[in-house]
C-alpha positions in Angstrom: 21.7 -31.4 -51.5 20.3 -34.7 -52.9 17.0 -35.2 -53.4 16.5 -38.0 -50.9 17.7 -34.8 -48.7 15.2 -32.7 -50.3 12.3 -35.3 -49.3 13.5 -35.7 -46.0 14.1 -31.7 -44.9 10.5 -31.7 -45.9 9.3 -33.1 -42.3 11.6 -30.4 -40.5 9.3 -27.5 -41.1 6.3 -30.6 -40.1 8.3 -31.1 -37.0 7.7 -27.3 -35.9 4.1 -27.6 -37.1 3.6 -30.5 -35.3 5.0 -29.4 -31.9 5.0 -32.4 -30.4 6.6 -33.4 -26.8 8.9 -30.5 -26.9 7.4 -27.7 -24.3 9.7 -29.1 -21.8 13.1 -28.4 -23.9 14.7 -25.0 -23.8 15.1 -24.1 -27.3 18.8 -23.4 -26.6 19.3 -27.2 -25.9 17.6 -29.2 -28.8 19.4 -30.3 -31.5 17.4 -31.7 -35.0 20.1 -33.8 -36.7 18.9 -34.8 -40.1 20.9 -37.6 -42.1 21.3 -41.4 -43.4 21.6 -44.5 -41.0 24.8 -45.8 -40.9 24.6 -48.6 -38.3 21.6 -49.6 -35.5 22.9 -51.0 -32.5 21.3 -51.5 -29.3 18.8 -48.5 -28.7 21.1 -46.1 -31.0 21.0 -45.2 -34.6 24.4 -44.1 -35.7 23.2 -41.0 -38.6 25.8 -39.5 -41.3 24.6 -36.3 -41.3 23.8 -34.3 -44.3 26.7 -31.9 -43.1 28.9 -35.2 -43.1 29.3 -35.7 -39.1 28.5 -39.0 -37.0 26.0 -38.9 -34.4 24.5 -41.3 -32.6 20.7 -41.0 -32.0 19.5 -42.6 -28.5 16.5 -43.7 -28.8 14.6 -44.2 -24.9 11.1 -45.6 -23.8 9.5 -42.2 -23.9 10.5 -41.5 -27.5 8.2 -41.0 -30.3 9.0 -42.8 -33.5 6.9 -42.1 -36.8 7.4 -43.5 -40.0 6.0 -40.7 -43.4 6.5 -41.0 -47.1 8.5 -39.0 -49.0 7.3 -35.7 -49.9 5.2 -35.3 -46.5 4.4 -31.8 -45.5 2.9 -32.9 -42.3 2.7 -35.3 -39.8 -0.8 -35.8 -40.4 -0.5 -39.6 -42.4 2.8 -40.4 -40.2 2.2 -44.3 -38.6 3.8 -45.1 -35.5 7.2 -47.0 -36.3 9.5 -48.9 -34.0 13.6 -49.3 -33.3 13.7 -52.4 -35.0 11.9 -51.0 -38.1 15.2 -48.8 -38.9 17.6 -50.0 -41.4 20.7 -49.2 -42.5 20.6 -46.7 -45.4 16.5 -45.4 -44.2 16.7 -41.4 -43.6 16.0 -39.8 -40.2 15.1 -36.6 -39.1 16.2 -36.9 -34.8 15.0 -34.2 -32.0 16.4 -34.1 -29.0 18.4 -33.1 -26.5 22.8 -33.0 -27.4 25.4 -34.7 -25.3 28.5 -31.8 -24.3 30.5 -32.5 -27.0 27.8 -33.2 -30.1 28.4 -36.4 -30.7 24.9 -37.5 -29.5 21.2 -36.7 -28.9 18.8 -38.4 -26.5 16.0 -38.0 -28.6 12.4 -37.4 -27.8 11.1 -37.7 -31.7 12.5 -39.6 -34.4 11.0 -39.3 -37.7 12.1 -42.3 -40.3 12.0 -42.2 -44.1 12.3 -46.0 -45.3 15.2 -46.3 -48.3 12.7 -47.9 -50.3 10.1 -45.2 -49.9 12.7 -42.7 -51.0 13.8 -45.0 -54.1 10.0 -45.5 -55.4 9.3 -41.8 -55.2 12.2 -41.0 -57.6 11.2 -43.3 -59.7 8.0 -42.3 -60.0 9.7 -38.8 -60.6 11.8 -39.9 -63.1 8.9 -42.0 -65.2 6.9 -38.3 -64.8 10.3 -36.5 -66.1 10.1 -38.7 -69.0 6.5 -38.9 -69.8 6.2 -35.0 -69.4 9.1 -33.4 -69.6 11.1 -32.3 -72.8 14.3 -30.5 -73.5 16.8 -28.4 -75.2 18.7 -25.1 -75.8 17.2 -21.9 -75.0 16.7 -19.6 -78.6 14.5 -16.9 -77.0 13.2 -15.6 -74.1 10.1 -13.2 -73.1 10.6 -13.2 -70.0 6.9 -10.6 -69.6 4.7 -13.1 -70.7 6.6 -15.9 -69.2 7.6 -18.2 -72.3 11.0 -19.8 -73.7 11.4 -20.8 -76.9 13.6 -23.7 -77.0 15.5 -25.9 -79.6 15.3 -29.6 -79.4 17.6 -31.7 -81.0 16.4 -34.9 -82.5 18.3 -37.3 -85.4 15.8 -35.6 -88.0 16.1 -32.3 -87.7 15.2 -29.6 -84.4 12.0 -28.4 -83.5 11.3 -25.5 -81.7 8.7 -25.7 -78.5 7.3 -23.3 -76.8 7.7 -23.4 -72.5 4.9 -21.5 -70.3 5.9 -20.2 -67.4 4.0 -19.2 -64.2 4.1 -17.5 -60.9 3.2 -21.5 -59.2 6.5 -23.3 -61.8 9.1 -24.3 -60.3 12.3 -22.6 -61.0 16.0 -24.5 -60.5 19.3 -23.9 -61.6 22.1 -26.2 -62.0 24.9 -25.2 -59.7 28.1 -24.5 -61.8 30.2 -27.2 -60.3 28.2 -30.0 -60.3 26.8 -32.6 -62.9 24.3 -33.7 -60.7 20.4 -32.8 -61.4 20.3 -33.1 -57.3 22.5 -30.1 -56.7 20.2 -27.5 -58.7 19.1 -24.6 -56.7 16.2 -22.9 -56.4 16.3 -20.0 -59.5 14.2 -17.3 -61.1 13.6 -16.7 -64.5 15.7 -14.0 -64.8 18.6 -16.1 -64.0 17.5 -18.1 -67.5 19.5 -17.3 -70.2 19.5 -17.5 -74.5 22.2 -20.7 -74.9 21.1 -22.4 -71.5 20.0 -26.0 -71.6 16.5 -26.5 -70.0 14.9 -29.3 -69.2 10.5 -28.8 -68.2 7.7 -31.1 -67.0 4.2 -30.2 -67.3 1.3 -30.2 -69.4 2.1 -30.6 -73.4 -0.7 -29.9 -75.9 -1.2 -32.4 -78.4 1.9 -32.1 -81.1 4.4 -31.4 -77.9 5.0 -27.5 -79.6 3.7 -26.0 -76.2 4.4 -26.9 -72.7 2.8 -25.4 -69.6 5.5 -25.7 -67.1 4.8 -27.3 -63.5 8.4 -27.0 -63.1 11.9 -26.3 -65.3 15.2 -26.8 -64.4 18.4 -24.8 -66.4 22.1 -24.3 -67.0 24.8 -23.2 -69.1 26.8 -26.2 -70.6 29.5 -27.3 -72.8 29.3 -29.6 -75.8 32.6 -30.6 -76.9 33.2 -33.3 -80.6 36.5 -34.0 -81.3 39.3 -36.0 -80.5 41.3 -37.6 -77.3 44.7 -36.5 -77.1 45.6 -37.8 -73.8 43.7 -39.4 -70.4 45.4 -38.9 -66.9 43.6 -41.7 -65.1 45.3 -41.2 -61.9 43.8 -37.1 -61.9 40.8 -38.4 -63.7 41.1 -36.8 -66.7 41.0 -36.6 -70.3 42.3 -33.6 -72.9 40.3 -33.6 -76.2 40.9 -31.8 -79.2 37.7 -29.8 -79.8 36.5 -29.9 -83.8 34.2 -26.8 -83.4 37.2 -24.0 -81.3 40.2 -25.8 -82.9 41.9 -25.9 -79.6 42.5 -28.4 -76.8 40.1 -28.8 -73.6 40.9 -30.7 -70.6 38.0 -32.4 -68.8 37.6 -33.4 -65.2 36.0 -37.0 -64.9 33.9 -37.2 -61.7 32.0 -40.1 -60.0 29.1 -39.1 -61.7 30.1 -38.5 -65.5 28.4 -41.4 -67.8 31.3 -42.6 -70.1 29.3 -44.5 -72.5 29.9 -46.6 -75.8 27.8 -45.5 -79.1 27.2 -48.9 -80.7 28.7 -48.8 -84.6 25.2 -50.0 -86.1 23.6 -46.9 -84.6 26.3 -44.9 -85.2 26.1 -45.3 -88.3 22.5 -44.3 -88.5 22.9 -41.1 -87.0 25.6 -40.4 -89.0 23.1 -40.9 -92.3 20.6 -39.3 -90.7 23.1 -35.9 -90.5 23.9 -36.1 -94.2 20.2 -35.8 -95.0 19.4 -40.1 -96.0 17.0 -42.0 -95.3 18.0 -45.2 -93.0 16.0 -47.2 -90.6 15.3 -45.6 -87.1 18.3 -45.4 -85.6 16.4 -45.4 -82.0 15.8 -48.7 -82.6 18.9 -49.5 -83.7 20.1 -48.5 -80.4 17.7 -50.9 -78.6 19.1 -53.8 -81.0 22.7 -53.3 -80.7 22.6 -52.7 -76.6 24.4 -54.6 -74.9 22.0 -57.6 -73.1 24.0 -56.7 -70.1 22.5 -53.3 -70.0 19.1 -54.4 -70.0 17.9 -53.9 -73.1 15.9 -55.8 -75.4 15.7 -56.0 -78.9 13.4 -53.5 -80.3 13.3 -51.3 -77.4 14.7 -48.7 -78.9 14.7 -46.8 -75.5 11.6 -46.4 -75.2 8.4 -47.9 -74.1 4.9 -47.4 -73.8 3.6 -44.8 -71.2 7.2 -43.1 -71.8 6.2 -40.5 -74.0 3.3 -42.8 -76.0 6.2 -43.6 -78.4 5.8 -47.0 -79.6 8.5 -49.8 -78.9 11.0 -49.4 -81.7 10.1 -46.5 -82.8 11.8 -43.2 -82.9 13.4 -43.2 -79.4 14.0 -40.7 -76.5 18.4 -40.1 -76.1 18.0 -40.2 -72.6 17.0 -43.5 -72.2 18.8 -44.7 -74.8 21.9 -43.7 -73.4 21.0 -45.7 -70.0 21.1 -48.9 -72.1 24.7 -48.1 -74.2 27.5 -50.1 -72.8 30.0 -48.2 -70.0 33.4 -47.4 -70.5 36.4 -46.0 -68.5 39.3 -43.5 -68.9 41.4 -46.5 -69.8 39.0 -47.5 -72.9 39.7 -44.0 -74.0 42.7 -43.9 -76.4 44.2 -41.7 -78.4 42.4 -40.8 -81.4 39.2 -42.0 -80.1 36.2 -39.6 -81.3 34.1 -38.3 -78.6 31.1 -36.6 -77.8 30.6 -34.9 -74.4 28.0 -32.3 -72.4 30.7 -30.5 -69.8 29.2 -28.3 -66.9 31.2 -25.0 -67.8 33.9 -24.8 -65.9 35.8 -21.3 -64.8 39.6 -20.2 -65.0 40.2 -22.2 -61.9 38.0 -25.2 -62.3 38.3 -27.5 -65.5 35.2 -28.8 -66.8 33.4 -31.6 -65.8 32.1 -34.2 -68.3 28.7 -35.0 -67.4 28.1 -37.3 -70.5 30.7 -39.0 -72.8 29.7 -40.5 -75.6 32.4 -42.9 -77.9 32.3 -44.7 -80.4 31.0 -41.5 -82.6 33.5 -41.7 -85.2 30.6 -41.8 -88.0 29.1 -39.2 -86.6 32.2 -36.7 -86.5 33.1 -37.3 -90.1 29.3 -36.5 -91.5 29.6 -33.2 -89.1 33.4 -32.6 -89.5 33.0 -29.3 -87.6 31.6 -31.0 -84.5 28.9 -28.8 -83.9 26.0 -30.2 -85.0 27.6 -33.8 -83.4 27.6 -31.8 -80.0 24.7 -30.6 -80.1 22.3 -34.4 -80.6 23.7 -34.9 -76.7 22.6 -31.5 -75.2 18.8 -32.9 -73.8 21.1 -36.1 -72.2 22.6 -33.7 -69.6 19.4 -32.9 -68.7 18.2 -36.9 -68.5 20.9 -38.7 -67.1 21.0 -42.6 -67.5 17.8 -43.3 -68.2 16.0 -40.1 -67.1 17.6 -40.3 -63.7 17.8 -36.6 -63.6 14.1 -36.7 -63.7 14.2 -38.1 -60.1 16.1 -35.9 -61.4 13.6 -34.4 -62.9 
């Protein structure tokens, strides 16, 4: 479920708080489609429902129409809203009564969720992801006291930070299927385990070695370095030579996998960076050698201030720096080409799925020739998405 679904199943439970106009519907004979507009015409509202159906909403004079914000747990701030108000793309949560066959509801409350609401609230989820959140790989757990040690990667070394854990955090856990932050599922911490990726948001104390977690979200990944043997673009996939097992791995390519392009200058950096030199921030390097179509300026780095308090050009966070590195396809992909990926694990029926592809890593590869250490400078950027979109993601 997406988190724009997430917002808007919110108002369900403020629907049955709220109670309104429904004493004279037998329970047997309401129906509560929730879903995206596709189309308003007339006094309808054609929904795609979450479950993937098309109904079409009637909206009558004696139906009450309230617009909320995302998040809502109530009713209490709603403001009276209007057919022509709804847009195409807005979410609705419908009540009402159902036609014969299901394919509409006369409804007696409609509750709309404006597309713009919905796209501000992520971001201001994403921008708190990023200002509070950090990442890595799971080294220990004491699961008594509540804490996880984790590993994070950065181009100077790792450093280990402590996460806090509470009765009130939030606990998810990335389905094993998906690459999408929006598909995590409510977890405990016992489902958390030494390896995992984990990605928290809370309060840091002042050198970012402790956390106290508002919420965390975890899963077991892949990291693949190596080589491309071959791509399949018509099954949307690629088979890559891993450095680290010695053995071929074929990877699924969804709609959602970032194929991105490591500029050379920053590649570079890394790559001296791994063999101990000194160089130049290579975070910055990434800001300069960006693509302008991408949106980034020079000195940027990928970061900014308020993201972290890390100054522009300066050392840089991976998972905005990787919103700002040029896209690629299967079809840029030859073979040869040196890649970096973060794969959701996959099973003995399922392939996995690349969530993050880096090229253009060649550097890289040759000053970790085993791939392991390569692998492991993406595994917070599965956590981040483009930008920190998992932070809307988190």
């Amino acid at each position: 479920m997406s988190k724009a679904k997430n917002l808007v199943m919110v108002c369900v439970a403020a629907l049955a708080l709220a109670g309104i106009g429904f004493a004279q519907e037998p329970a047997a004979a309401i129906a509560k489609p929730v879903g995206t507009v596709k189309a308003v015409a007339g006094n309808a509202i054609t929904l795609t429902t979450d479950a993937g159906a098309t109904v079409n909403v009637v909206v009558g004079e004696t139906t009450r129409m309230v617009r909320t914000a995302p998040g809502q747990k109530d009713l209490k701030g709603a403001a009276p809203a209007q057919l022509q108000d709804v847009q195409v793309g807005d979410r609705i949560l419908a009540r009402g009564t159902p036609s014969s066959d299901g394919s509409s509801v006369v409804a007696t409350v409609v509750i709309v969720m404006k597309a713009a609401d919905i796209a501000a609230k992520q971001q201001q989820e994403r921008d708190d992801w990023q200002k509070r959140g950090i990442g890595g790989l799971i080294t220990a757990i004491d699961a008594a006291n509540g804490n996880i040690t984790i590993s994070i990667s950065t181009l100077g070394g790792s450093k280990a930070a402590t996460v806090h854990v509470a009765k009130e955090t939030v606990i998810r856990r990335y389905a094993s299927d998906s690459v999408k932050f929006d598909d995590a599922k409510p977890g405990t911490l016992d489902q958390v385990k030494i390896g995992d990726q984990l990605r928290a948001r809370g309060t840091k104390n002042a050198d970012g070695s402790e956390l106290a977690a508002d919420e965390i979200v975890s899963g077991t990944f892949r990291n693949v370095a190596g080589t491309v043997i071959s791509t399949d673009a018509f099954k949307q996939e690629i088979n890559v030579m891993d450095l680290a097992t010695k053995k071929p791995v074929v990877l699924k390519i969804a709609a959602d996998s970032q194929l991105r392009e490591l500029p050379a200058m920053m590649a570079q950096r890394i790559a001296t960076r791994l063999k101990g030199g000194a160089t130049d921030d290579a975070a910055g390097a990434a800001g300069q050698a960006a693509s302008p179509s991408s949106g980034a300026k020079p000195g940027e780095g990928g970061t900014g201030g308020g993201q972290g308090g890390q100054r522009p050009g300066g050392r840089g966070d991976f998972q905005q720096m990787l919103g700002r590195l040029p896209a690629v396809t299967i079809a840029d992909l030859q073979k040869g080409s040196a890649v970096m990926v973060v794969a959701t694990e996959g099973s003995a029926t399922n392939a996995p799925t690349a969530i993050t592809l880096l090229t253009g890593v060649e550097p890289i590869l040759t000053a970790a020739p085993k791939g392991g250490q390569a692998a492991m400078l993406l595994s917070p950027w599965n956590l981040g998405g483009a930008g920190g979109e998992a932070g809307g993601n988190p």
